[in-house]
C-alpha positions in Angstrom: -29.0 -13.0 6.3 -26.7 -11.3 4.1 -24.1 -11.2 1.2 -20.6 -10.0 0.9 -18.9 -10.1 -2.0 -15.4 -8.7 -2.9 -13.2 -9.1 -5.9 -10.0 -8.7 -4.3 -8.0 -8.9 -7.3 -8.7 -5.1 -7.9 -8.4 -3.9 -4.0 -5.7 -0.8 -3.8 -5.3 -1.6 -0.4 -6.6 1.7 1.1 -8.2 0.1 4.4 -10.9 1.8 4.6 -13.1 -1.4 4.9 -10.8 -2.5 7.6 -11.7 1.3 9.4 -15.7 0.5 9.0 -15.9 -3.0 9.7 -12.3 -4.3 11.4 -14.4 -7.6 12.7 -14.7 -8.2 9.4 -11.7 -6.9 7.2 -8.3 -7.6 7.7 -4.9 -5.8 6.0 -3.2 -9.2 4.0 0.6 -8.5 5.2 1.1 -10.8 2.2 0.3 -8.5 -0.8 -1.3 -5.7 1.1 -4.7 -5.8 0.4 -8.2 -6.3 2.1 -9.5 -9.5 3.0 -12.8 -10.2 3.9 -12.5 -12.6 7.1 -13.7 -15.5 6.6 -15.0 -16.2 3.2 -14.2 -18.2 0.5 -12.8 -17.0 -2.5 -13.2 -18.5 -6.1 -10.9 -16.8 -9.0 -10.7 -13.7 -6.7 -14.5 -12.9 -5.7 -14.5 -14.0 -2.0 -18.2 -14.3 -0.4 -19.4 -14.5 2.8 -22.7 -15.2 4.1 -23.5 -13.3 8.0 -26.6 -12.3 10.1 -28.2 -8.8 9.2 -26.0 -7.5 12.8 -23.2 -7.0 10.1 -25.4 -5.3 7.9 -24.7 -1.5 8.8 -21.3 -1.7 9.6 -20.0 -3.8 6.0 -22.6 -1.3 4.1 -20.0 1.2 5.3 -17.5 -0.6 4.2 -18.8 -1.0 0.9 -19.5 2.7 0.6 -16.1 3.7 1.8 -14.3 1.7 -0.6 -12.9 4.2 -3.4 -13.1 1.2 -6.2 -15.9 -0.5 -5.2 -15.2 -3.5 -5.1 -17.7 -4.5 -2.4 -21.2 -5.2 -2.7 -23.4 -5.8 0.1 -27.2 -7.5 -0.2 -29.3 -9.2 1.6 -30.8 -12.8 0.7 
């Protein structure tokens, strides 16, 4: 299993999480920024627990992001 954490509140809204891993990231046409699909956020770090198929493609996501605000780890 593995960890995804984002702290939203500093997402630019550049989508390129959404390019690496659309299954998982979604443009908010709210405020414009990334949200991870699916988890639950706490004072704006949202974390998601998934099976290690997600692995490469949120990795990429994580690596993409130009304010890395996404971490990736397994449990």
């Amino acid at each position: 299993m593995i960890q995804i954490t984002q702290l939203r509140k500093r997402c630019i809204g550049c989508n390129a999480c959404v390019e690496a891993a659309p299954g998982r990231w979604a443009m908010s046409r709210k405020d414009g920024k990334c949200t991870l699909v699916g988890a639950i956020g706490k004072k704006d770090i949202y974390i998601l627990n998934v099976s290690e198929i997600e692995f490469e493609e949120n990795k990429k996501a994580s690596e993409a992001c130009p304010v890395n605000i996404i971490q990736v780890k397994f449990l």
